[in-house]
C-alpha positions as CSV (number, residue, x, y, z in Angstrom):
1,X,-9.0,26.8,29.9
2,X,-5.9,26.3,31.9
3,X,-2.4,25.3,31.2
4,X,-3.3,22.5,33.6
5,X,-6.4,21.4,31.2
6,X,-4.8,21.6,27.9
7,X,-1.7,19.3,29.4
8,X,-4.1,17.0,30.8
9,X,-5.9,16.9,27.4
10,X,-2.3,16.4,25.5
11,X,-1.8,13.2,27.9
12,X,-4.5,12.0,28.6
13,X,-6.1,12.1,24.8
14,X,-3.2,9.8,23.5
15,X,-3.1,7.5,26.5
16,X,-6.9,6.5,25.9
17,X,-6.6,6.2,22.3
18,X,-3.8,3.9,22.3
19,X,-4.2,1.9,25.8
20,X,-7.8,2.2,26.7
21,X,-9.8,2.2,23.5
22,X,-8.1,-0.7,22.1
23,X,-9.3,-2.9,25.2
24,X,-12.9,-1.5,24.6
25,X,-12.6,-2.6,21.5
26,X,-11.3,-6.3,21.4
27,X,-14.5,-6.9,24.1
28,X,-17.6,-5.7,21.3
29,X,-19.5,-7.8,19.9
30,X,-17.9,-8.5,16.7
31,X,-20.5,-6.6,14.2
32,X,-20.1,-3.8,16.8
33,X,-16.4,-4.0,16.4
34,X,-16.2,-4.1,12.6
35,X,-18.4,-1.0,12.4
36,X,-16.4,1.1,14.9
37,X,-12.8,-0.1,13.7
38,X,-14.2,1.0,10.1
39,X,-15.1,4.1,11.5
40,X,-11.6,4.5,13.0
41,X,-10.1,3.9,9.7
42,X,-12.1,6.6,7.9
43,X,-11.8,9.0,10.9
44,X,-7.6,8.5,10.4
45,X,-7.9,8.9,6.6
46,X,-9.7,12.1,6.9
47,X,-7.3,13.5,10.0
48,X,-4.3,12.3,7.6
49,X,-5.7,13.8,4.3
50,X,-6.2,17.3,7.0
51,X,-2.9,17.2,8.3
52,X,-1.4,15.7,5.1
53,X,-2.1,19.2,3.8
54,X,-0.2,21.2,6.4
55,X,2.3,18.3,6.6
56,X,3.0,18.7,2.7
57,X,3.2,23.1,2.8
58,X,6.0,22.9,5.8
59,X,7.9,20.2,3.6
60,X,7.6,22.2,0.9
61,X,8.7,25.1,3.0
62,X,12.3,23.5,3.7
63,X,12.2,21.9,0.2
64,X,11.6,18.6,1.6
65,X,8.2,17.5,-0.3
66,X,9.9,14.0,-1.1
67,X,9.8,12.5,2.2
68,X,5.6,13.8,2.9
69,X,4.2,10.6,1.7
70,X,6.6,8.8,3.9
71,X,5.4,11.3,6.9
72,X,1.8,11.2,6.4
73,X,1.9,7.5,5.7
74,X,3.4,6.2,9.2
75,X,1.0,9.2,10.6
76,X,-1.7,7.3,9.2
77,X,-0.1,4.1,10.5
78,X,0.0,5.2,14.0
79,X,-3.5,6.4,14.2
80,X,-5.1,3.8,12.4
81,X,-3.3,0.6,13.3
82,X,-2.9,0.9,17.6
83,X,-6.5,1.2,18.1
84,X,-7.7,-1.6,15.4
85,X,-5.0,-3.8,17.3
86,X,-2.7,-4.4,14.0
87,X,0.4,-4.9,14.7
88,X,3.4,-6.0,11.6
89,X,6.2,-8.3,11.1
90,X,8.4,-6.5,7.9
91,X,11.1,-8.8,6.5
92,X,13.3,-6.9,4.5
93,X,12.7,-3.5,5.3
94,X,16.2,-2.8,4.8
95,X,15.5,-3.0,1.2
96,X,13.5,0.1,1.1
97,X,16.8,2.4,0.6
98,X,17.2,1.0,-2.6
99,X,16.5,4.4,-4.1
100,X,15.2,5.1,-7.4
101,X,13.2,2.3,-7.8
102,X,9.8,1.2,-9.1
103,X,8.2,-0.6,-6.1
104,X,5.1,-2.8,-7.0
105,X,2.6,-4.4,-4.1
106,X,-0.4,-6.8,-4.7
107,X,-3.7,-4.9,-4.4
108,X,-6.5,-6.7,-1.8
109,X,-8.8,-3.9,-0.9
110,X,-8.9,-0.6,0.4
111,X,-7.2,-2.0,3.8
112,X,-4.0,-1.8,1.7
113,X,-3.5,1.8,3.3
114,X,-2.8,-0.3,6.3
115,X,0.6,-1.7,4.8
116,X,1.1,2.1,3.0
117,X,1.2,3.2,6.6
118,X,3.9,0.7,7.6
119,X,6.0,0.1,4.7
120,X,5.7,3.2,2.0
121,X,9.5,4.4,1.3
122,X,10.8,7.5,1.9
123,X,11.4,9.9,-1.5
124,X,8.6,7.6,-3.1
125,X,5.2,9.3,-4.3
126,X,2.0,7.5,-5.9
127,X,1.1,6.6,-9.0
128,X,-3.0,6.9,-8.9
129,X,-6.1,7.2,-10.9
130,X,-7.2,10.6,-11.9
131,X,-10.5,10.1,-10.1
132,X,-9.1,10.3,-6.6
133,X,-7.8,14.2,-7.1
134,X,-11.4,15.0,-6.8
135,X,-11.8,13.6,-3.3
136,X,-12.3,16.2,-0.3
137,X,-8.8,16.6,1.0
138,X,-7.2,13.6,0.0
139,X,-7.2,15.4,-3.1
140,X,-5.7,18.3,-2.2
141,X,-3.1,16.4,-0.1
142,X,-1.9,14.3,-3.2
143,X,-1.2,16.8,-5.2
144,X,0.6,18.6,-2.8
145,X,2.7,15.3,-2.4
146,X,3.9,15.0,-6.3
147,X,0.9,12.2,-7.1
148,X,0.9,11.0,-10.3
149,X,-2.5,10.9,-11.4
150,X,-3.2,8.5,-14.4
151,X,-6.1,9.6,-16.5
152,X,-6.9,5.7,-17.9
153,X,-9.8,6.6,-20.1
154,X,-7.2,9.0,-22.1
155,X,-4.1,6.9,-23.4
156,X,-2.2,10.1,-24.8
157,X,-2.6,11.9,-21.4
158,X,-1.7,8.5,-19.3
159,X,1.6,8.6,-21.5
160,X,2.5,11.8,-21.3
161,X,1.9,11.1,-17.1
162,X,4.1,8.5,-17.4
163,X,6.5,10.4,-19.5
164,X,6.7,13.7,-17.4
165,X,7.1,11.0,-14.3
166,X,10.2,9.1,-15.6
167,X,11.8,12.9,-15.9
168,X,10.7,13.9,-12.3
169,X,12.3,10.2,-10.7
170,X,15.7,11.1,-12.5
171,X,15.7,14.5,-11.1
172,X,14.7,14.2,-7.6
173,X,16.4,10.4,-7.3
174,X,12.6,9.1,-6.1
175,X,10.7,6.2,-6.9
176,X,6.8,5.6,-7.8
177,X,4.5,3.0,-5.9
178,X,2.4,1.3,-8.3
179,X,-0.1,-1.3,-7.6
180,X,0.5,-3.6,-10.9
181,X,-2.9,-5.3,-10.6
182,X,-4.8,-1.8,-11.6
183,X,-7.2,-2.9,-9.0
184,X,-8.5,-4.4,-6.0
185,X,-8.5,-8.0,-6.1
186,X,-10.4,-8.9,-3.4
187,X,-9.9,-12.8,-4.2
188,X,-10.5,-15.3,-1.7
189,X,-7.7,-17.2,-1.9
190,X,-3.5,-16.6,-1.8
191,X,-3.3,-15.2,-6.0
192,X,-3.1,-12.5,-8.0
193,X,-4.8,-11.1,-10.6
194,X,-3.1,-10.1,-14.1
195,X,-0.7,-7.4,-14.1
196,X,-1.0,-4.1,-16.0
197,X,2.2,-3.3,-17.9
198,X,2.6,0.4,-17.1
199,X,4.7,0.1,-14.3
200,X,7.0,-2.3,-16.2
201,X,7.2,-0.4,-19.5
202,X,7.8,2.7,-16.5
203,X,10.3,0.9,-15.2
204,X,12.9,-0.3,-18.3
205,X,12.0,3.7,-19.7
206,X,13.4,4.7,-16.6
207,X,16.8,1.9,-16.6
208,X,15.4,1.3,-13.0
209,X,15.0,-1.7,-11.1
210,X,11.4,-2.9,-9.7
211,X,11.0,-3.3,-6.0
212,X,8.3,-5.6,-4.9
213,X,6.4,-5.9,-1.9
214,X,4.2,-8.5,-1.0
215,X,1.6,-8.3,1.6
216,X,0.2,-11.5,3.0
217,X,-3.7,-11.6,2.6
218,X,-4.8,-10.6,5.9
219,X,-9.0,-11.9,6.1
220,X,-7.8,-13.1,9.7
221,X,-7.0,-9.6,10.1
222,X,-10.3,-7.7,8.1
223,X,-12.9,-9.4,6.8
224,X,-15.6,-6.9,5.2
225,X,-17.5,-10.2,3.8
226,X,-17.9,-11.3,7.4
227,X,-18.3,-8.1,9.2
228,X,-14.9,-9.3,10.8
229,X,-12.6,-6.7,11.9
230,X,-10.3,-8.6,15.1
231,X,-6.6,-7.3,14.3
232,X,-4.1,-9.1,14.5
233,X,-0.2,-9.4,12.9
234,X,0.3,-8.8,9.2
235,X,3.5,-10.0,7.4
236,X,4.9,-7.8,4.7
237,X,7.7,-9.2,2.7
238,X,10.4,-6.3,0.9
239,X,12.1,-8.7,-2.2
240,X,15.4,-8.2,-3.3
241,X,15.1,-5.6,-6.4
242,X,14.9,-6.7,-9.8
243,X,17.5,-4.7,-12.1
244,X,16.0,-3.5,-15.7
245,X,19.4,-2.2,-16.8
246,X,19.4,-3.1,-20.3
247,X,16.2,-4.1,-20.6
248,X,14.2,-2.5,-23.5
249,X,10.5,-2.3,-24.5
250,X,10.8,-6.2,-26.1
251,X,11.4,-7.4,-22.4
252,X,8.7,-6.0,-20.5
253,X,6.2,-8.9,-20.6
254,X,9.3,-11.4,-19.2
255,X,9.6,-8.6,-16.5
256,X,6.5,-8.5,-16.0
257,X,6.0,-12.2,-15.5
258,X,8.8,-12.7,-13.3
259,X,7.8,-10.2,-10.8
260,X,4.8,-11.3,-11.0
261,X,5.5,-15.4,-10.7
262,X,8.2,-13.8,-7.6
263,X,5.1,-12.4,-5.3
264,X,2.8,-15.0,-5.9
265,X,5.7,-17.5,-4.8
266,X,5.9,-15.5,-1.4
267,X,2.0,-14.9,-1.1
268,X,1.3,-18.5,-1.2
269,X,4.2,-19.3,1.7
270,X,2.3,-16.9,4.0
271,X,-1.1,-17.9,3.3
272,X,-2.7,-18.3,6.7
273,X,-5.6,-20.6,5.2
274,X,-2.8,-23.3,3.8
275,X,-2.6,-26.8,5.8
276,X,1.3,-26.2,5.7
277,X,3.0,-23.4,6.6
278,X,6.3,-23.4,4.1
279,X,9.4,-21.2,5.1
280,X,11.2,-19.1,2.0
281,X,13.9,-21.4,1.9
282,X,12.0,-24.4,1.5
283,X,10.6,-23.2,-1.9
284,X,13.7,-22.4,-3.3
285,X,14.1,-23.3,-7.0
286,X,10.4,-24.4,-6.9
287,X,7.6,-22.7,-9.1
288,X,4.5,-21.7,-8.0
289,X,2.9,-20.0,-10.2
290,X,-0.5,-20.2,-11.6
291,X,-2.5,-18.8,-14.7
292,X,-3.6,-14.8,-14.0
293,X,-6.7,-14.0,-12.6
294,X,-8.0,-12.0,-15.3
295,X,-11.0,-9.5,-13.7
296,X,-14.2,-11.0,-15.2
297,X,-14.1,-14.0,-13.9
298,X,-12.7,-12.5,-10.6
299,X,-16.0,-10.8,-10.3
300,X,-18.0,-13.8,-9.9
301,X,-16.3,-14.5,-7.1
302,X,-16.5,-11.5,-5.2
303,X,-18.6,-10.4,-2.4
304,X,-19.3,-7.1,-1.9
305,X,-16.4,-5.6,0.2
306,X,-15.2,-1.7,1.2
């Protein structure tokens, strides 16, 4: 092949991805449209768990591993979000330099790479259930990026994860993302389910503050229940950090609470189902809270998604 061919390829490869197969897209039928945006999805995941690799040796090359989550996860963005036609509205993103930190984020389903890929910090690695280090590539790639990987059938092992983690965030000034839920909530309305503690009892171990980020629930957006994949804008909400300085291990189910009451209060404002669409400011002072979702009765409720 020419030099001629290969730059035509380099062009013209990109400018049908992101302009022309988008357009193809929005005009499927829309079971035909939720099958090959899925397959989009899983085609990025497995090009980003590839490249993550290489991505993650030339950091480590140049003694930059901190920032390859923070590469490979706007990779992942770009390659997974243009074609599906989603597009993002961050408030707060200026809040992601608040380095160390302990950033939490509500849990849906496995879509959630979507806001990874828009939102994940830089210097920040992933706190993650030992069973995913055994997936083709993604595996691989995690490790290479500093994962944490929680054994949760092992309590000894999870602590001395935990422990070994609190060391590496003090040396390398880096945070851990922790989804607080422990699990994908799939609910099918604006809530939450109960919080796990780990990242809380992480957090006041550490003397660092807990960053949260709150993802609207985006069923207008992907809907596996429905076979609905259209696209469309997702709001993602950065909160002002909440400090654990002083805090000990006595405080951590307040802390846990109030960063948990905190998101729910700015889930239900953008909750796209709700008759009334309430600004941040108007729910100043108020509580909106309700009871946790613990999972067994979640379960009821759940329709078979991912």
């Amino acid at each position: 092949m020419s030099i001629v061919t290969y730059l035509q390829a380099a062009i013209g490869i990109p400018l049908f991805y992101f302009l022309v197969l988008p357009k193809i897209l929005a005009v499927l039928p829309k079971k035909a449209q939720f099958l090959a945006k899925c397959i989009i999805v899983l085609l990025a995941t497995l090009i980003m768990s590839v490249a993550g690799c290489f991505i993650s040796i030339a950091c480590a090359l140049v003694n930059k591993r901190y920032i390859i989550n923070y590469v490979v996860s706007r990779f992942f963005g770009i390659l997974a979000a243009g074609p599906c036609g989603v597009t993002y509205k961050v408030v707060g993103e200026e809040k992601l330099e608040n380095y160390p930190a302990i950033v939490v984020c509500n849990h849906q389903s496995s879509m959630d790479m979507m806001v990874l890929g828009r939102v994940f910090p830089k210097h920040c690695v992933v706190m993650a259930k030992k069973e995913l280090l055994y997936f083709p590539f993604l595996g691989v790639f995690m490790k290479l990026s500093n994962a944490i990987f929680i054994d949760r059938k092992n309590h000894k092992k999870a602590i001395e994860s935990t422990t070994q983690a609190v060391a590496d965030m003090k040396k390398h000034n880096s945070g851990i993302w922790i989804f607080p839920e422990g699990t994908r909530s799939r609910l099918d309305k604006a809530d939450l389910l109960a919080f796990k503690k780990g990242a809380f009892h992480l957090a006041i171990q550490a003397q660092l503050p807990i960053l949260p980020i709150i993802s609207e629930g985006y069923s207008h957006i992907y809907d596996s229940s429905k076979r609905s994949f259209p696209g469309g804008e997702l709001e993602i909400r950065v909160l002002d950090p909440i400090p654990t300085t002083g805090l000990t291990a006595d405080d951590v189910n307040d802390l846990m609470e109030k960063t948990r009451d905190l998101m729910l209060k700015h889930l239900k404002e953008m909750d796209r189902s709700s008759s009334t669409v309430t600004s941040p400011a108007a729910t100043v002072g108020k509580t909106t809270a309700t009871a946790p979702q613990d999972e067994a009765s979640v379960k009821k409720r759940r329709t078979l998604k991912d």
